[in-house]
C-alpha positions in Angstrom: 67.5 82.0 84.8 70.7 83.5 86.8 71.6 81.4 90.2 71.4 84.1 93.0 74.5 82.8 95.6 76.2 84.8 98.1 78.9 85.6 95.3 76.2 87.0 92.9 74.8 89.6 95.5 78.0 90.6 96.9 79.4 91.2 93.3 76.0 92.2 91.3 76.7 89.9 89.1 74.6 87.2 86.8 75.6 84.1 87.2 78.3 83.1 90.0 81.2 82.6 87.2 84.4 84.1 87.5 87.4 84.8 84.7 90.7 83.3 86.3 93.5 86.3 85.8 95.5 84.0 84.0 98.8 86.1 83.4 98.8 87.6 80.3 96.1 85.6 79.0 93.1 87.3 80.7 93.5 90.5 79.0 91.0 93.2 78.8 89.2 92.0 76.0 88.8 88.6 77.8 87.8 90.3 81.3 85.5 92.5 79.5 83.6 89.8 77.8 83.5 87.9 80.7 81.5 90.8 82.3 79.3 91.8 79.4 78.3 87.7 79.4 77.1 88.2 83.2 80.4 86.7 85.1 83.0 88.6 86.7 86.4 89.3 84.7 89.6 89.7 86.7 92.3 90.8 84.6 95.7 89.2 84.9 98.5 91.3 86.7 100.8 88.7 85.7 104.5 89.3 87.1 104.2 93.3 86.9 105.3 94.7 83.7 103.7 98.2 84.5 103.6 99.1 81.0 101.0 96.4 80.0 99.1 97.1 83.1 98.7 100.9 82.3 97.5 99.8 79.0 95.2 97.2 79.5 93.7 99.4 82.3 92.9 102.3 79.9 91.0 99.3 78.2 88.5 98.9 80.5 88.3 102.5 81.4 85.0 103.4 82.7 84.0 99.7 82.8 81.8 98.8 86.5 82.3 95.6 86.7 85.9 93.8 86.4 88.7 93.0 88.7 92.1 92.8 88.6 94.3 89.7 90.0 98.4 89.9 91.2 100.6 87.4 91.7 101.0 88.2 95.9 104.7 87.8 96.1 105.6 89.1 92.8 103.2 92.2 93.4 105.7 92.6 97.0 108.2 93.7 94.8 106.7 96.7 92.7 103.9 97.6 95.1 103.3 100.6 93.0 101.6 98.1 90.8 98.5 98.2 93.4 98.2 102.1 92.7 98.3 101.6 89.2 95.0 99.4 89.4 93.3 101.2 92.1 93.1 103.7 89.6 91.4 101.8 87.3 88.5 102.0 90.2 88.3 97.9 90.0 85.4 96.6 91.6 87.6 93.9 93.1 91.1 93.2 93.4 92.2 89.7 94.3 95.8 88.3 95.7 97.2 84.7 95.1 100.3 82.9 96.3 101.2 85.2 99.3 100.3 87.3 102.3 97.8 89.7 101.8 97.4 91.8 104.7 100.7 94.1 103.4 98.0 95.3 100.8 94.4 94.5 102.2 94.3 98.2 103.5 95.0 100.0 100.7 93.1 97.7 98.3 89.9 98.5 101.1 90.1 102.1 101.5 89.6 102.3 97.5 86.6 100.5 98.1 87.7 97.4 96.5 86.8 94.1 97.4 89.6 91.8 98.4 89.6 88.5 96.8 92.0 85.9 98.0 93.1 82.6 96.1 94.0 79.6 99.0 95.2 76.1 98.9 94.9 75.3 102.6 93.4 75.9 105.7 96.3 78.1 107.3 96.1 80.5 103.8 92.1 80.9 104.4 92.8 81.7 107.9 95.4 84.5 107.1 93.2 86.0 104.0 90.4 85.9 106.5 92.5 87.7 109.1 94.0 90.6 106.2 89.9 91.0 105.7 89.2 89.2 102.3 85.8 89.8 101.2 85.9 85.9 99.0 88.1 82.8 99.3 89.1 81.2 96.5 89.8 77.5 97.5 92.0 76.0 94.5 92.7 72.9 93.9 95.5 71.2 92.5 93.4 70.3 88.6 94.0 74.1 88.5 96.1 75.0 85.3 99.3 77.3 86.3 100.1 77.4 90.0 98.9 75.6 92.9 99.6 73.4 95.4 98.8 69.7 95.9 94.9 69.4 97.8 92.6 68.3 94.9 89.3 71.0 94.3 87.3 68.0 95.5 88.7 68.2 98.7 89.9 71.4 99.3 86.5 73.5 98.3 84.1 71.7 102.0 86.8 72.6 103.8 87.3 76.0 103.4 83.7 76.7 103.5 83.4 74.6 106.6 86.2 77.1 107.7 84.3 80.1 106.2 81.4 79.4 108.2 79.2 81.5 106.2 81.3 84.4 106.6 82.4 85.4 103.4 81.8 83.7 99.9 83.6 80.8 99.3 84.5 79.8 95.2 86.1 76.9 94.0 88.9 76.5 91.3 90.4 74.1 89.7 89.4 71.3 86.8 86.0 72.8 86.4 84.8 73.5 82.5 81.1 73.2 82.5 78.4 73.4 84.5 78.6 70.0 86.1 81.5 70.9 87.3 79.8 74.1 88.9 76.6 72.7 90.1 79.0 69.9 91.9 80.9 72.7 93.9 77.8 74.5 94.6 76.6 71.2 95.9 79.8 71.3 98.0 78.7 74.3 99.3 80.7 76.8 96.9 78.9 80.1 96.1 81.0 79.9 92.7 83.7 79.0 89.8 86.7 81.0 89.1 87.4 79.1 85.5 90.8 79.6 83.7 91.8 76.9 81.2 88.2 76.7 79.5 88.1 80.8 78.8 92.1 80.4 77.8 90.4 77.9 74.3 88.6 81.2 73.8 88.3 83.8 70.9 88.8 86.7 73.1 91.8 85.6 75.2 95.2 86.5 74.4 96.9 83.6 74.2 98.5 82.3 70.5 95.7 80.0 68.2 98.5 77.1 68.3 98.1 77.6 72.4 94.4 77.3 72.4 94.1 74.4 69.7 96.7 72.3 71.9 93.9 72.9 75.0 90.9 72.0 72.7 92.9 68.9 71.4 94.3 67.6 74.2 93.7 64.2 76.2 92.9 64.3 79.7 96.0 63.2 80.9 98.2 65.4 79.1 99.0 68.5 82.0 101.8 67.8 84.9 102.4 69.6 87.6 106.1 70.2 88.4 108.9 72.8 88.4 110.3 72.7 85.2 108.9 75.5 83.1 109.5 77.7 86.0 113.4 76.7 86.6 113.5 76.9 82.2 112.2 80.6 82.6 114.9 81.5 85.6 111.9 82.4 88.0 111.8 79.8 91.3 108.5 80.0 93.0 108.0 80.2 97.0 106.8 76.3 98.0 104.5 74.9 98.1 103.9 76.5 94.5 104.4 74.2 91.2 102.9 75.1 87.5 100.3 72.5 85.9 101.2 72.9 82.0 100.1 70.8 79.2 103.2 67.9 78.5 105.1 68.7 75.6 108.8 67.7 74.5 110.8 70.3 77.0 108.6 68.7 80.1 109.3 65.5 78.3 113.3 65.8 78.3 113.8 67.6 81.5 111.1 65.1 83.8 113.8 63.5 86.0 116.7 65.6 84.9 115.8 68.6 87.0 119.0 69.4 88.9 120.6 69.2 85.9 118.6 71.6 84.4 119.3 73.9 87.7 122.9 73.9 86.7 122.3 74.8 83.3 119.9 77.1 84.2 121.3 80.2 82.1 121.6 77.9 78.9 117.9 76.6 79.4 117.2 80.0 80.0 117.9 82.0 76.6 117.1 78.6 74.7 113.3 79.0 76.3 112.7 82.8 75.9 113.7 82.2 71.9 111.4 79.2 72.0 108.8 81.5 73.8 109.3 84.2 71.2 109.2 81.8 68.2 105.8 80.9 69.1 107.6 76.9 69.5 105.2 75.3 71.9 107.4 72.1 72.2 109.3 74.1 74.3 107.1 76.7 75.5 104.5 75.7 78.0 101.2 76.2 77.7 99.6 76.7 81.4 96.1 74.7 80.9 94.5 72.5 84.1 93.4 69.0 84.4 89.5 70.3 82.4 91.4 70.3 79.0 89.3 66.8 78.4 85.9 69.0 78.6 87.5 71.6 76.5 86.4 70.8 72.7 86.2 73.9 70.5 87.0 77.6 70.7 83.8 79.5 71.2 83.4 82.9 72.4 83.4 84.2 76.5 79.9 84.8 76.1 78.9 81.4 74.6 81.3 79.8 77.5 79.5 81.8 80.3 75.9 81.1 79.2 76.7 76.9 78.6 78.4 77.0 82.1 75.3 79.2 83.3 72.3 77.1 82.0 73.4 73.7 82.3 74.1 74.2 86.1 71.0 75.9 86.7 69.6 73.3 84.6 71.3 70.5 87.2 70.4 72.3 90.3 66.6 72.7 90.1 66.6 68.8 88.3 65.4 69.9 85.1 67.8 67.6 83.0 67.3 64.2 82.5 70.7 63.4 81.7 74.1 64.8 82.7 76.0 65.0 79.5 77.3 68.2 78.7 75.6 71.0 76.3 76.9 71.1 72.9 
C-alpha cells in the first residue's frame, strides 16, 4: 500500500523514497530504477565533468520522473552545467553544499522543482528564501559530505522551521524502513537514501566497493578531511566526507598537516590507487547504515523492503521490529 505524504503528492511518486545523487555512483541506470520501483531518482552531477553529464542525460531521455543533484559550489564554477540538465526536462533539480538562489530562477522558470540539501537552521532559511520546493535536512550518519548535527536531531528541527511550508526529507544513516517510519514519525514527509542503493546491482560503483558496504561493521566510516586533501580538492567548512576506514584513513588520521604539505605526492599516489581499483587507498563514501546493509539486491527490491516494512510500522501491523529479509 504506497504512504501518501506531502513529498509523494508534490512529486507523483509511490512511496516517499528518494535516490541520493551520490557523485558518480547514482548513474542513470540507478536513477532510473529508482523511479520505475516507485521512488524518486536524482542523478549525481558529481563535480561537473560535462561529458558524463551529456551522456548520462541522453540515458534517461524521455524519462518523467527523475532529478538531477549538483554539488552547489562546484556547479558555481561551470554554471553551464545547469543548462545542460534543464535540458534533460528533469522533474526536479536539487542543490547541496552552497547558496542556491544564484540558480533557483533558472532551475524555476524550466519548471523544475528546486530541491535543497541543509545541515542547519541558517541553510533551511536561505533555501527557503532562493524558493526551494523540499528541504533535505542531513545529518551527519550521511555517507560523503555533511556536517556535524546528527539526522536525529537535525530532521524536527527543520520541519519545526518548515512549518508546513514545503516538504521536509530526512537523510542520513537511514537503510530500511525503520529507519523511514522513525523520521516520518519525526515529522519527515521522506528518505533520501544513499549508501543502502550504493550495495546495489544497478549502481555504478566497483563490486569490491559494494562488498566492503555489505561487509562492513557499524563502526567502520569516519568523518574527516583526509580523502578530500589526498584528492587535491579542499571543501568550503563546515563540509567533511564520511568514508568507510581503510589503510590510507588509517595512516594519515592524525598526520593531516603533514599530508597538506605533501599534498602533490599524496595526490598522484591516490588517483593511481583510484585507477587501480585499490580500495586501501581509495575511499569508499558509505554512511553510518552500512551495519543494516547485508547483501546486494536490486533498486527495486531495496525500494519495495524500505516501502512495506514502513507502511507495515506505521499503521501497527507488525508485531515485531526486525527488519525484512
Amino acid at each position: 500500500m504506497p504512504i501518501t505524504t506531502p513529498l509523494t503528492q508534490l512529486l507523483g511518486i509511490k512511496y516517499p523514497i528518494l535516490l541520493a545523487p551520490m557523485d558518480t555512483i547514482a548513474g542513470s541506470r540507478l536513477t532510473r530504477a529508482v523511479s520505475e520501483a516507485g521512488g524518486f531518482g536524482i542523478l549525481g552531477g558529481g563535480y561537473g565533468d560535462q561529458e558524463r553529464l551529456e551522456a548520462e542525460t541522453r540515458q534517461l531521455g524521455g524519462f518523467a520522473s527523475f532529478g538531477i543533484g549538483f554539488i552547489t559550489w562546484s556547479l558555481a564554477k561551470q554554471p553551464r552545467l545547469l543548462d545542460i540538465a534543464l535540458d534533460a526536462n528533469p522533474q526536479a533539480i536539487m542543490l547541496s553544499f552552497g547558496d542556491p538562489a544564484p540558480f533557483a530562477a533558472r532551475i524555476k522558470s524550466r519548471g523544475a522543482r528546486l530541491i535543497c540539501q541543509v545541515q542547519s537552521e541558517d541553510m533551511a532559511n536561505q533555501a527557503l528564501d532562493a524558493g526551494a520546493d523540499i528541504l533535505i535536512a542531513q545529518g551527519t550518519e550521511a555517507g560523503g559530505h555533511g556536517a556535524s548535527r546528527t539526522t536525529v536531531d537535525i530532521v524536527p528541527s527543520i520541519v519545526d522551521l518548515a512549518a508546513g511550508r514545503v516538504p521536509v526529507v530526512a537523510a542520513g544513516g537511514i537503510a530500511d524502513g525503520r529507519g523511514l517510519a522513525a523520521m516520518m514519525m519525526l515529522g519527515a514527509s521522506g528518505a533520501l537514501i544513499g549508501t543502502r542503493f550504493y550495495a546495489s546491482v544497478e549502481a555504478n560503483g566497483a563490486e569490491e566497493a559494494k562488498q566492503r558496504i555489505r561487509d562492513a561493521d557499524p563502526n567502520d566510516t569516519v568523518r574527516g578531511v583526509i580523502v578530500d586533501w589526498s584528492r587535491s580538492l579542499f571543501w568550503p567548512a563546515p563540509f567533511t566526507a564520511r568514508t568507510l576506514v581503510n589503510d590510507h584513513i588509517r595512516r594519515w588520521t592524525g598526520r593531516e598537516v603533514e599530508l597538506m604539505q605533501r599534498a602533490a605526492e599524496v595526490t598522484v599516489a591516490y588517483a593511481a590507487a583510484k585507477a587501480a581499483g585499490n580500495f586501501e587507498v581509495a575511499a569508499v563514501f558509505a554512511g553510518e547504515a552500512v551495519g543494516l546493509i547485508h547483501d546486494i539486491p536490486s533498486a527495486a527490491e531495496i525500494v519495495e523492503r524500505i516501502a512495506t516494512e514502513a507502511e507495515q510500522l506505521l499503521t501497527g501491523r507488525r508485531n515485531s521490529i526486525a527488519p525484512l529479509a
